[in-house]
C-alpha angles and dihedrals in degrees: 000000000000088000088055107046077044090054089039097051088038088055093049088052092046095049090039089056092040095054088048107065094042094046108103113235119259081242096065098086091061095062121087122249110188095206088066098041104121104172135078118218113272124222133208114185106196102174129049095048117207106287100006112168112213131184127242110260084027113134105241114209119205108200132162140114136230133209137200126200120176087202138349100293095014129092122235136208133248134218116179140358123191123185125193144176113204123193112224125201092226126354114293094001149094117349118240104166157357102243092175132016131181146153112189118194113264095144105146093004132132095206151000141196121196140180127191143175143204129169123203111201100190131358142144102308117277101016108210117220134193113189111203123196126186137176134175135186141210098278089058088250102145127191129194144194147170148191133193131220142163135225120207 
């Protein structure tokens, strides 16, 4: 009877051990996992509004966030972010040139909020603008959008 309760407590060590180490930690389900990432970023562009008419020497604030989920509840991971302002040479139509670039840090991050500003003292009047925001995430989802303002 000693051998077996020896054998039987050796076994429960054995499996208690065993399950533990297989056993996933309770923090897995907070760290991203691009596979299962559903969702796209996702940008609000507070400022410049659709059609906004600025002056010539007028500060022009750029402000707006972006966020990342990976799925609903869960929180996603960015990879890049790139703002920029392009002069038109009417609205809606051909390219001429880049006005404002940048391309803050979000790398890793959920979400991000920035807030930039350019100034044009003279130009063809009006000056058309497009600004053009993308993110994209660590899935390779990508969203884009764009708004498009004058200066006088």
């Amino acid at each position: 009877m000693k051998i077996f309760t020896k054998i039987l407590a050796l076994f429960i060590i054995v499996v208690a051990i065993g399950s533990a180490s297989c056993r996933r930690s309770n923090n897995s389900k907070y760290f991203y996992d691009s596979k299962k990432d559903t969702s796209a970023p996702k940008i609000n562009i507070s400022v410049p509004l659709q059609n906004d008419n600025y002056n010539y020497g007028e500060d022009i604030h750029i402000v707006g966030t972006v966020t990342d989920l990976q799925t609903v509840g869960f929180g996603g991971k960015l990879q890049t972010l790139n703002i920029k302002v392009e002069e038109l040479n009417n609205l809606d139509s051909v390219y001429i040139a880049d006005l404002l670039v940048k391309t803050p840090n979000v790398d890793a991050k959920e979400g991000f909020t920035f807030n930039e500003k350019m100034l044009l003292f003279t130009g063809a009047n009006p000056t058309f603008c497009r600004l053009v925001v993308s993110a994209t995430d660590y899935s390779s989802k990508t969203t884009r959008d764009t708004v498009y303002f004058h200066i006088q």
